[in-house]
C-alpha positions in Angstrom: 63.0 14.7 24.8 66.1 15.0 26.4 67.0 14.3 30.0 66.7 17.0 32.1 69.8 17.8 34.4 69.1 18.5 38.1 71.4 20.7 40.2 70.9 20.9 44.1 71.4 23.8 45.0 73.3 25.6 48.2 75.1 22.4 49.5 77.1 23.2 52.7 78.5 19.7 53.5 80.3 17.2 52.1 77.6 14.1 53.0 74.7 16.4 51.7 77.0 16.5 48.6 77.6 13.0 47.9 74.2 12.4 48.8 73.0 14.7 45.6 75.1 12.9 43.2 74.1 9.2 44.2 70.7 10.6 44.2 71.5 11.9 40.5 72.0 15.3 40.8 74.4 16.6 38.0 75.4 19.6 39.7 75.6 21.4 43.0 75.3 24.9 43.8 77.9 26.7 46.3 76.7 29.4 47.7 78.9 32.1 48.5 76.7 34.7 49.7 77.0 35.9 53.0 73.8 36.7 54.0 72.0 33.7 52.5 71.4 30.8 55.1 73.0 28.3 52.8 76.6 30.4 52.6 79.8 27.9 52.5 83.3 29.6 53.4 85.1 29.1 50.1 87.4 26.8 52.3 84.8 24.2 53.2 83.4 25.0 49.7 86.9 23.6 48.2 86.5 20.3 50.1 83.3 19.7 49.2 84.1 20.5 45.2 87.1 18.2 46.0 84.9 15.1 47.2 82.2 15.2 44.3 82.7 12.2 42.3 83.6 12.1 38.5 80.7 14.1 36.2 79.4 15.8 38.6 79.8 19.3 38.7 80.3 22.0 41.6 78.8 25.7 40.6 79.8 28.8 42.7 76.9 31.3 43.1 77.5 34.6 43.4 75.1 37.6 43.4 76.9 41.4 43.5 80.0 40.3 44.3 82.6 43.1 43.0 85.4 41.8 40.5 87.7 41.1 43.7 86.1 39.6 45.8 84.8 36.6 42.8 88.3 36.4 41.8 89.3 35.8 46.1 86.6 33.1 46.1 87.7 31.6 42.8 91.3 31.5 43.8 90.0 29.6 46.9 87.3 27.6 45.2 87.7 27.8 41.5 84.5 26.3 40.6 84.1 25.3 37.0 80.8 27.2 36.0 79.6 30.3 37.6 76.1 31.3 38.3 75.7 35.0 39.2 72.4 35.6 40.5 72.4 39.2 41.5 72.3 42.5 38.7 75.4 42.5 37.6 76.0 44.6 34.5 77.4 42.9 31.1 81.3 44.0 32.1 81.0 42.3 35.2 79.5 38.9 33.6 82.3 38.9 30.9 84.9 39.6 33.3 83.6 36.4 35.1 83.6 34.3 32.1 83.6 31.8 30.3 80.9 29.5 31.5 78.5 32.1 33.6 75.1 31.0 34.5 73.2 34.3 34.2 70.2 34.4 36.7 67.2 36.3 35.8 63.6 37.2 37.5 60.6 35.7 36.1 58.7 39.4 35.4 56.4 39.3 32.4 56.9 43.2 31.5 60.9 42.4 31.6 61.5 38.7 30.7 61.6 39.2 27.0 64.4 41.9 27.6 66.4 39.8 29.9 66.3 37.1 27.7 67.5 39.1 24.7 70.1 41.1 27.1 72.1 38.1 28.0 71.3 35.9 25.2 73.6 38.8 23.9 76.5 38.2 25.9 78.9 35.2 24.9 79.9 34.3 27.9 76.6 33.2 29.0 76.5 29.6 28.6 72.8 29.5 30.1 69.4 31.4 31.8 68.5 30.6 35.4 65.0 31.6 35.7 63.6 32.3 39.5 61.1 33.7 40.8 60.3 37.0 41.8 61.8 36.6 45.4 64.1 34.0 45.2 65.1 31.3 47.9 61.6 32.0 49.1 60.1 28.9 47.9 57.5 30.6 45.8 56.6 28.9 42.5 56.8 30.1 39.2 53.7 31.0 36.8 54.7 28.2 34.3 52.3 28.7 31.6 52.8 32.5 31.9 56.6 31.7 31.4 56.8 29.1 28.7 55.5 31.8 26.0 58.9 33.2 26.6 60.5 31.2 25.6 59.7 29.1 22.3 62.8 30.8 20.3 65.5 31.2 23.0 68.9 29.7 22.1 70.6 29.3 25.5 70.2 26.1 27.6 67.2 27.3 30.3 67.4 26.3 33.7 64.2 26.6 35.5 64.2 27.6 39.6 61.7 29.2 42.0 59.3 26.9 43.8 60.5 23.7 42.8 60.1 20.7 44.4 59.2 16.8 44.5 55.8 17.0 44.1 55.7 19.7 41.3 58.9 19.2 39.5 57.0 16.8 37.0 54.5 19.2 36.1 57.0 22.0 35.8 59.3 20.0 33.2 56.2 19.3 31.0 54.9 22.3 30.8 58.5 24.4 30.1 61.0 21.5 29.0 63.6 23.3 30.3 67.3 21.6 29.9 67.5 21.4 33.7 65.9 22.6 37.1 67.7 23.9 40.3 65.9 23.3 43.4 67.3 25.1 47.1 64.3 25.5 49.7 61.7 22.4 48.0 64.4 20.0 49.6 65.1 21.5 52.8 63.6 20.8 56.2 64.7 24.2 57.4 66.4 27.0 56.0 69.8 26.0 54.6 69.1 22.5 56.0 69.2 20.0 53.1 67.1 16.9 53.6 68.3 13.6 51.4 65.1 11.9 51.4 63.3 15.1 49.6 66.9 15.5 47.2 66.1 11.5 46.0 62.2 12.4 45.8 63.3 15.4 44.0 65.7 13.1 41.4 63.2 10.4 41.3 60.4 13.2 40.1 62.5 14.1 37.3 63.5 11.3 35.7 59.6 10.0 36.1 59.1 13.4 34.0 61.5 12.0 31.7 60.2 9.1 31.2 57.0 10.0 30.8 57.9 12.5 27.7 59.4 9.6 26.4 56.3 7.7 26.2 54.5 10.3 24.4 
């Protein structure tokens, strides 16, 4: 089995940052939506990207953002992979390409078209899969969801509920090539917390290494 990247997601300070990546976080997420308790200005956002150390990589979420205003925040910020997590349409998603993480909702009567929807689109480079409402901290129907998902192509990140005590479970029952966690390592809303980020990367490489073992 493969190891499973981790990205920590809606980072708002440069500490919380480097904290994540000695942890072993492979990503963070940047959050520029305004209305989300974990927003960054695209200023702050830039000296954060600025101070992550080599290989590990800062990703700008986005979610119904018009055309201008991704390309004002990417002239700002210019993150190297994109997650849009709203409904954007496939013009939109090109037009933010190459390398878009496309988010998508965890809905058993629509997964299967999601999937095939932006499998589609080429510049996709992966699925996020949340949870019906996410940021709430609401977990994920794994079994229901790993039916979906024997014959996709794309890299699958999994999100919605995650967190240090059921991260392990999560990664052997969906294998997915990474997970993003927000909430399940805050102590408040937009309030990261870098003893439950190392839990969090501790959980996941003791997932690893237990597939190993197998």
């Amino acid at each position: 089995m493969a190891r499973t990247r981790i990205k920590i997601c809606g980072v708002r300070d440069v500490d919380m940052a480097l904290t994540a990546a000695t942890a072993g976080a492979d990503a963070i997420g940047l959050v520029f939506v305004q209305n989300s308790p974990r927003f960054v200005n695209p200023d702050d956002a830039y000296e954060i990207m600025s101070a992550l150390p080599p290989m590990t990589t800062a990703i700008g979420v986005f979610a119904n953002h018009s055309l201008e205003a991704f390309s004002d925040i990417e002239e700002c910020c210019p993150t190297p992979v994109t997650q849009l997590h709203g409904t954007e349409d496939e013009k939109l998603v090109k037009k933010c390409g190459p390398d878009v993480i496309k988010a998508i909702r965890f809905d058993p009567e629509t997964i299967a078209k999601d999937i095939e929807r932006w499998t589609a689109v080429d510049e996709v480079c992966a699925l996020l899969i949340d949870g019906a409402n996410p940021g709430s901290g609401e977990a994920i129907n794994w079994e229901a969801l790993a039916s979906f998902l024997e014959s996709v192509s794309l890299p699958i990140i999994l999100a919605g509920g995650l967190t240090p005590k059921n991260v392990g479970a999560a990664i052997e029952l969906i294998q997915p090539w990474a997970v993003d966690v927000s909430s399940g390592v805050e102590s408040a809303p937009g309030i990261k917390d870098a003893e439950l980020i190392e839990a969090f990367c501790k959980a996941v490489r003791a997932a690893d290494h237990a597939a190993d073992l197998l």
